[in-house]
Legacy VTK file of the C-alpha trace (Angstrom):
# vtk DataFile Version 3.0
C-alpha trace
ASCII
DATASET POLYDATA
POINTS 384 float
-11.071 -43.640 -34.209
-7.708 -42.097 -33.102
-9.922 -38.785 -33.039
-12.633 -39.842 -31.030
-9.947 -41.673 -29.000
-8.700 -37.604 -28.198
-11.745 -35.767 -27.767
-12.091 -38.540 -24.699
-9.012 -38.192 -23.036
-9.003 -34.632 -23.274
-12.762 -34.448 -21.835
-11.408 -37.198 -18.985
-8.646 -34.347 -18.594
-10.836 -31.873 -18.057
-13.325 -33.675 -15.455
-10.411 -34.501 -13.544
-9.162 -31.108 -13.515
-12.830 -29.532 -12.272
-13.181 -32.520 -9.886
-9.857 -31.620 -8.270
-10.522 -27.402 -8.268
-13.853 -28.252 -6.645
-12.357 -30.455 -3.885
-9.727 -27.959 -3.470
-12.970 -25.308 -2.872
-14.889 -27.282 -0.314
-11.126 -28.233 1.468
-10.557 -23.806 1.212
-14.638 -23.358 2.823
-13.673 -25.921 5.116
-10.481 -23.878 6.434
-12.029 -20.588 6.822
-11.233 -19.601 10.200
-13.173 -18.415 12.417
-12.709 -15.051 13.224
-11.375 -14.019 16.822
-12.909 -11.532 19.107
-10.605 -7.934 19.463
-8.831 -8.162 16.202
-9.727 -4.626 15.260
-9.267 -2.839 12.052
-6.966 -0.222 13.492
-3.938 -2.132 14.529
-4.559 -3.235 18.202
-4.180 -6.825 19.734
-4.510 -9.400 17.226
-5.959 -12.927 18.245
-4.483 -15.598 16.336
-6.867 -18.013 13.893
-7.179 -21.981 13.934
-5.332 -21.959 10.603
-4.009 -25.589 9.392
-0.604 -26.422 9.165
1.021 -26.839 5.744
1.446 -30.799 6.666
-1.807 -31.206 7.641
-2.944 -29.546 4.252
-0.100 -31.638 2.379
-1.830 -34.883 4.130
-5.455 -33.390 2.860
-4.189 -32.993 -0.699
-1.981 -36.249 -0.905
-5.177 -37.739 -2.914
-4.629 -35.910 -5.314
-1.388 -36.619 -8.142
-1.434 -34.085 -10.599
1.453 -35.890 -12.697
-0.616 -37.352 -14.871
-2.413 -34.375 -16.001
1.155 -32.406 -16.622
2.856 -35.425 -18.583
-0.401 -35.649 -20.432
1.109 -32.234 -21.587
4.308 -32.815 -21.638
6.099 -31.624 -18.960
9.421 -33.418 -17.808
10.437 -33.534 -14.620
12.114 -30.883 -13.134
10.602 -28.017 -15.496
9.822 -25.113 -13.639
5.534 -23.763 -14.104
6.464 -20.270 -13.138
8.885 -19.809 -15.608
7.353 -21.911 -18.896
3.983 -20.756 -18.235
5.226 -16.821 -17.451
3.731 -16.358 -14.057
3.438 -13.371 -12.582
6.806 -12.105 -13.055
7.007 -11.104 -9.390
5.356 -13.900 -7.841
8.200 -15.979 -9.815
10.957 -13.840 -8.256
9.391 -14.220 -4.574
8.460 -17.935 -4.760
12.183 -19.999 -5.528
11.840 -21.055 -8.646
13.216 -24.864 -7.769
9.845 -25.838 -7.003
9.789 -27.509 -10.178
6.832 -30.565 -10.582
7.060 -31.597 -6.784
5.021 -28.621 -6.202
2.426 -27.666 -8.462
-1.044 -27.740 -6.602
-0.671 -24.318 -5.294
1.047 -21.797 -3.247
-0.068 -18.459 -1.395
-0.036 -15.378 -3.059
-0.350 -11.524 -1.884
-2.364 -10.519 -4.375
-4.467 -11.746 -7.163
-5.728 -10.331 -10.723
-8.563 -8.397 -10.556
-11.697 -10.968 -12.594
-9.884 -14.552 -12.550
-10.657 -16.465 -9.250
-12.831 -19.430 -7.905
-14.472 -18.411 -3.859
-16.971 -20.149 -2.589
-20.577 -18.054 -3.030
-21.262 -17.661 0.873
-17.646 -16.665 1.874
-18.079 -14.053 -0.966
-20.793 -12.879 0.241
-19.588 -12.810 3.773
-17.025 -10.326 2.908
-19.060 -7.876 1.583
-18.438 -8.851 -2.111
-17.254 -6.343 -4.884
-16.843 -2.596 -3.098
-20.181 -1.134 -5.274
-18.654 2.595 -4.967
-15.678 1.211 -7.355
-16.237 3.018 -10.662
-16.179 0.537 -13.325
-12.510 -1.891 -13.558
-9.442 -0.836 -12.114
-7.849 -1.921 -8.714
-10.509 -4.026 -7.324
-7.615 -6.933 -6.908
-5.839 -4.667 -4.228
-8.684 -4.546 -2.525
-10.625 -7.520 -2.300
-6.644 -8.790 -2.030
-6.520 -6.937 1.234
-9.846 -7.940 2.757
-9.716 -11.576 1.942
-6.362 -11.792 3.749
-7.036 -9.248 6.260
-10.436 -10.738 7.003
-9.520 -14.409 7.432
-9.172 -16.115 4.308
-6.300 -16.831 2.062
-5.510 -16.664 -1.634
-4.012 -19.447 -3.281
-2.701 -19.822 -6.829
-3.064 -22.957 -8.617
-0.557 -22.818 -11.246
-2.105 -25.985 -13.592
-5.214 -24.025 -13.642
-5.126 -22.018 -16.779
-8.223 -19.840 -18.131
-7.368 -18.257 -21.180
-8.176 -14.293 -21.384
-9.263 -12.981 -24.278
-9.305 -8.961 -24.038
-11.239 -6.079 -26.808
-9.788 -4.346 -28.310
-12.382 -1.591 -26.885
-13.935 -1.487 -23.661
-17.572 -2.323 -23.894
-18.626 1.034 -21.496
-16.956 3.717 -21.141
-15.179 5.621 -18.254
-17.463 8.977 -17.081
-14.369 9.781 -15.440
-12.088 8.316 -17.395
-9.866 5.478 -17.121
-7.468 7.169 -15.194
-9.475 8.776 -12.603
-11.430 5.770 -12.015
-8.463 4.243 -10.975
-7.582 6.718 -8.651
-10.600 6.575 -7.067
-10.850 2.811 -6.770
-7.127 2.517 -5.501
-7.692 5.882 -3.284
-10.722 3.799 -1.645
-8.971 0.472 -0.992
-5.939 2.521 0.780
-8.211 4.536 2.863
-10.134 1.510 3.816
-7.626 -1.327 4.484
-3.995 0.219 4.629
-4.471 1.939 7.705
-0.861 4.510 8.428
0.337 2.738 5.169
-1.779 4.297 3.072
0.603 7.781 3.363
3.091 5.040 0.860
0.253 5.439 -1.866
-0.284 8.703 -1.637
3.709 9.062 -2.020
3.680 7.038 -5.026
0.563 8.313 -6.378
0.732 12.297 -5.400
-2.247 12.555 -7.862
-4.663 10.841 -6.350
-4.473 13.844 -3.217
-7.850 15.940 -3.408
-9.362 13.164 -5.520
-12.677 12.432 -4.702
-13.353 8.955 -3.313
-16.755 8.948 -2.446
-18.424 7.392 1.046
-16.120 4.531 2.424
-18.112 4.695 5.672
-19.701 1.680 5.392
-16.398 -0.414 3.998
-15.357 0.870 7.466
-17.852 -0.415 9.304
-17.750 -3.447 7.330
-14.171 -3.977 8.096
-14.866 -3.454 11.925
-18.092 -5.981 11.567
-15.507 -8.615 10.496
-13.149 -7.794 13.084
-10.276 -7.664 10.617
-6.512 -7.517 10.805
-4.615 -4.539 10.343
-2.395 -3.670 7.711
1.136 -4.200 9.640
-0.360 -7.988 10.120
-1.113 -8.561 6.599
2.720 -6.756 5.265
4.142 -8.963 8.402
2.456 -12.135 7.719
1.388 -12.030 4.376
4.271 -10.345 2.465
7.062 -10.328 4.814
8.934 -10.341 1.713
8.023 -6.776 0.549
10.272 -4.171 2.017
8.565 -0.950 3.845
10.385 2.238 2.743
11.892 3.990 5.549
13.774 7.115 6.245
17.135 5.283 5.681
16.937 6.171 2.006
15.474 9.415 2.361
16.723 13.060 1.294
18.313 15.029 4.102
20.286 18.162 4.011
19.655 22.066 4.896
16.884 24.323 3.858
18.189 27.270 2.801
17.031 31.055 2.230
20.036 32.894 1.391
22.675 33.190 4.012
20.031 31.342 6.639
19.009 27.978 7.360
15.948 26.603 8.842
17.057 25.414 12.604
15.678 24.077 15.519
16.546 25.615 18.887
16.168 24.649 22.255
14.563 27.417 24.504
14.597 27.261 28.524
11.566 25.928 29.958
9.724 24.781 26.681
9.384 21.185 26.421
9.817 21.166 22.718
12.125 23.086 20.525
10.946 25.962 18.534
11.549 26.713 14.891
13.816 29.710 13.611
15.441 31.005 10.845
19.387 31.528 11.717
22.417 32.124 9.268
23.821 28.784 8.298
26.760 27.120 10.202
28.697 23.677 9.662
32.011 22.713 7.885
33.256 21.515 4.944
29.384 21.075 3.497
28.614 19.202 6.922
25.599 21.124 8.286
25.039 21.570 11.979
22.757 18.863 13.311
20.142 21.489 14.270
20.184 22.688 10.650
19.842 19.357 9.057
16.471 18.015 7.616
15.159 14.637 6.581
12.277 14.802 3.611
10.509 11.147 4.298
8.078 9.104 2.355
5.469 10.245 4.326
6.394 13.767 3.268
7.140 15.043 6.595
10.141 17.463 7.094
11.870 15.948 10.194
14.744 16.523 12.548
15.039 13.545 15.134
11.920 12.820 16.649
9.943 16.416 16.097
8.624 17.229 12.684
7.198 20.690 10.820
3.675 21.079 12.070
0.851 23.420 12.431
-1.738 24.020 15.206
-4.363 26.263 13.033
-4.446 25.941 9.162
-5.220 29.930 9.261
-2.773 32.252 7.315
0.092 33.205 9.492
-0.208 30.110 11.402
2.990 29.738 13.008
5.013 26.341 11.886
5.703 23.937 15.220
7.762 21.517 16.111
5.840 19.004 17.058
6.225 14.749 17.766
6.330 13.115 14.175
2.871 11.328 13.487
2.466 9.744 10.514
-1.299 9.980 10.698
-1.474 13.986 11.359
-1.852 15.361 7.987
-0.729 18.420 9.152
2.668 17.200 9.141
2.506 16.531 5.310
4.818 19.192 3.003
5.533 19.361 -0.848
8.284 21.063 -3.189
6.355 23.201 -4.988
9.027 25.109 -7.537
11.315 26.695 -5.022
8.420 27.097 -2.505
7.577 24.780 0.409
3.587 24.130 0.400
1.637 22.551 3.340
-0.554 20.180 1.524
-3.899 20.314 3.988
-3.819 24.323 4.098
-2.080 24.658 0.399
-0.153 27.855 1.842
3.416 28.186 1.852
6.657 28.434 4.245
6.896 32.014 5.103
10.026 33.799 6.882
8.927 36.949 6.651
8.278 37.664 10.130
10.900 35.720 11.021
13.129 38.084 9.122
11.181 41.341 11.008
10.298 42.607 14.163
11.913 41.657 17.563
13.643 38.179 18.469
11.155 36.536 20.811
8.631 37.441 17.693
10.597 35.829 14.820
8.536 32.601 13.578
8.261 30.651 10.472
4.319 30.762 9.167
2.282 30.009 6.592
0.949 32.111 4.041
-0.721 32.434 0.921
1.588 31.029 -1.575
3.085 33.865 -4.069
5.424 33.534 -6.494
7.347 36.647 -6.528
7.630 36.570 -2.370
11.226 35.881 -2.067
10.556 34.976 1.220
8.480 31.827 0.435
11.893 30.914 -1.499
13.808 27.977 -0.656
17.081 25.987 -1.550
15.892 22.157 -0.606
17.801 18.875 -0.452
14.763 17.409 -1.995
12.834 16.885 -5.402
LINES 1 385
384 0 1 2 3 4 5 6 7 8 9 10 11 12 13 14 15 16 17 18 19 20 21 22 23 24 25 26 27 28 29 30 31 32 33 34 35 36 37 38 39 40 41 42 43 44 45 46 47 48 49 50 51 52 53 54 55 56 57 58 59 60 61 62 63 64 65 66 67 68 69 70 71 72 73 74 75 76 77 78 79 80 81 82 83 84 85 86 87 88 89 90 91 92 93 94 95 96 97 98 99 100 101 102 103 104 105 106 107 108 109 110 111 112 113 114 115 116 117 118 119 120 121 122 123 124 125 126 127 128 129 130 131 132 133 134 135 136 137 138 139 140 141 142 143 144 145 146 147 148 149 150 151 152 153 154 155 156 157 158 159 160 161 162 163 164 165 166 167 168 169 170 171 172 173 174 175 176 177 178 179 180 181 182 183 184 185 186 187 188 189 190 191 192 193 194 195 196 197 198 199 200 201 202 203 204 205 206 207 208 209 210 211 212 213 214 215 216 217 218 219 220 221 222 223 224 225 226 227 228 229 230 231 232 233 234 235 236 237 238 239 240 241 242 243 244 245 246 247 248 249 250 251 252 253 254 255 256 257 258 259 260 261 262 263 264 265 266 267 268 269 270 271 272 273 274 275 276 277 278 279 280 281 282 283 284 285 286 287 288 289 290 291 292 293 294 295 296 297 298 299 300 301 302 303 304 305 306 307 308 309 310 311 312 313 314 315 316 317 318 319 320 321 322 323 324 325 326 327 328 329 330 331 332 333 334 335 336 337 338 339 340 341 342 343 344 345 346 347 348 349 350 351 352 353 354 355 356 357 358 359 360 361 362 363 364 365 366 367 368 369 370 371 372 373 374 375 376 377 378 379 380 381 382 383
């Protein structure tokens, strides 16, 4: 008797449990918002959505008293989900951990895991479901993370839903590509699609995934601009305001050195931007001369103030500009390459050498063919 007397409670347990998760569905179709006209993909205007307020959805959900179900397992009051149940470790540190059992229905979340999530069928398909080019698993929770936000929706995280997830111990396909190029690729696609300038971060934390092949996003794109989504700055500002942006305020700065010389920047009379030269080093006591001092950011531009290493032509003997800093040019984009300096969209090297020849108004920093016994594609960098 005391048996059957379980089995009931626990399947009363568990019909309450879907009952609530499916009310909690229709309440999420209900709040889609619709989406506003000129909130483009690249970062322009963005029209604010008829989102509800948290007290309207705190009135919506009052119904609803999950107490029961948690001192059906035990908790006591004041124990903290995030912690017992070992959340997301980074979710826990974001979200204060004094919710304790006042708050348990469900909070907002960045990101989800890639296979364990409830959407309603339509809205799913709405979006443009799973990206099809993925290649097998691996970083489809970035981005169907960044379109659901970015897009109009929301992700939620209800923390007394709990699906058990059993794993193989062998994967039931196998990678052509293997595991870890398919992941490149997958995360290479959702940054090209969805992170907009932002995307130079992954490439910065994932220098392998350059010259990776990523296959045909062009119609992610022009799903993304069918849905009139938000840009990448809104979803960081609004979504994860929590999640600090690297900046040049931690970055590498210092001289770059051949020899006696040091790369400088020199203002010429009646040129609107400064030129590049090669001229011997000057400073004091290890403090370089402002026109001699370089910044290395994580966009992997080599800057001075406002003007940053460029090139016009990707031909050899290209000379190397000055030019306005851009994050999106990738012709701005450098690499330590041993003690050379490579241009990553050409793959040729700083050259001095006919900055070191010839007459003064001819002396210019290039690019050229990258050798390693050219001691004049050798460098002494403040950077790794």
């Amino acid at each position: 008797m005391k048996r059957l007397c379980r089995r009931l409670a626990v399947a009363v347990a568990v019909l309450v449990w879907l009952g609530a998760l499916v009310y909690l569905l229709v309440l999420s179709r209900r709040r889609l918002p619709e989406l506003g006209a000129g909130a483009g993909g690249g970062g322009g205007g963005e029209t604010a959505f008829n989102q509800m307020s948290d007290a309207e959805w705190e009135d919506m959900l009052e119904g609803f008293d999950e107490r029961g179900y948690l001192s059906a397992r035990r908790w006591k009051p004041g124990d903290d989900p995030y912690t017992l149940y070992a959340f997301n470790q980074r979710e826990s540190e974001r979200i204060p951990s004094n919710r304790a059992l006042r708050d348990t229905r469900h909070y907002r979340t960045p990101i989800i895991a890639g296979g364990l999530f409830v959407i309603d069928r339509s809205w799913f398909n709405h979006l443009g479901k799973y990206d099809t080019a993925h290649g097998h698993l691996g970083g489809e929770n970035f981005e169907i993370s960044f379109r659901v936000w970015q897009c109009g929706g929301s992700l939620e995280i209800l923390p007394c839903s709990r699906v058990g997830h059993v794993f193989r111990k062998k994967h039931p396909y196998v990678f052509p590509d293997g595991n870890a190029n398919t992941y490149i690729k997958n995360t290479r696609r959702t940054a090209e699609v969805w992170m907009d300038d932002f995307r130079l971060f992954y490439y910065s934390a994932r220098p392998a995934a350059r010259g990776k092949s990523y296959g045909d996003i062009r119609g992610r794109v022009e799903l993304r601009k069918k849905l009139k989504c938000k840009s990448f700055k809104w979803y960081l500002d609004n979504v994860y305001p929590e999640l600090k942006v690297p900046d040049d305020s931690d970055s590498q700065s210092g001289v770059i050195k051949q020899r006696q010389n040091c790369l400088e920047s020199r203002r010429l009379e009646g040129q609107e931007l400064p030129v590049l030269t090669l001229a011997p080093c000057i400073g004091t006591e290890g403090v370089p001369s402002s026109n001699q001092e370089w910044v290395y950011t994580h966009g992997q531009q080599i800057r001075q103030q406002q003007h940053c290493l460029s090139l016009s032509t990707t031909f050899p003997a290209s000379q190397v500009l000055l030019m306005p800093c851009n994050m999106a040019d990738g012709k701005q984009r450098w690499q330590k390459s041993g003690t050379h300096l490579e241009h990553l969209v050409s793959r040729f090297c700083l050259d001095s050498e006919m900055a070191l020849d010839g007459m003064d108004s001819s002396r210019m920093l290039v690019i050229s063919p990258c050798e390693l016994s050219a001691y004049t594609q050798r460098w002494e960098v403040p950077f790794s």
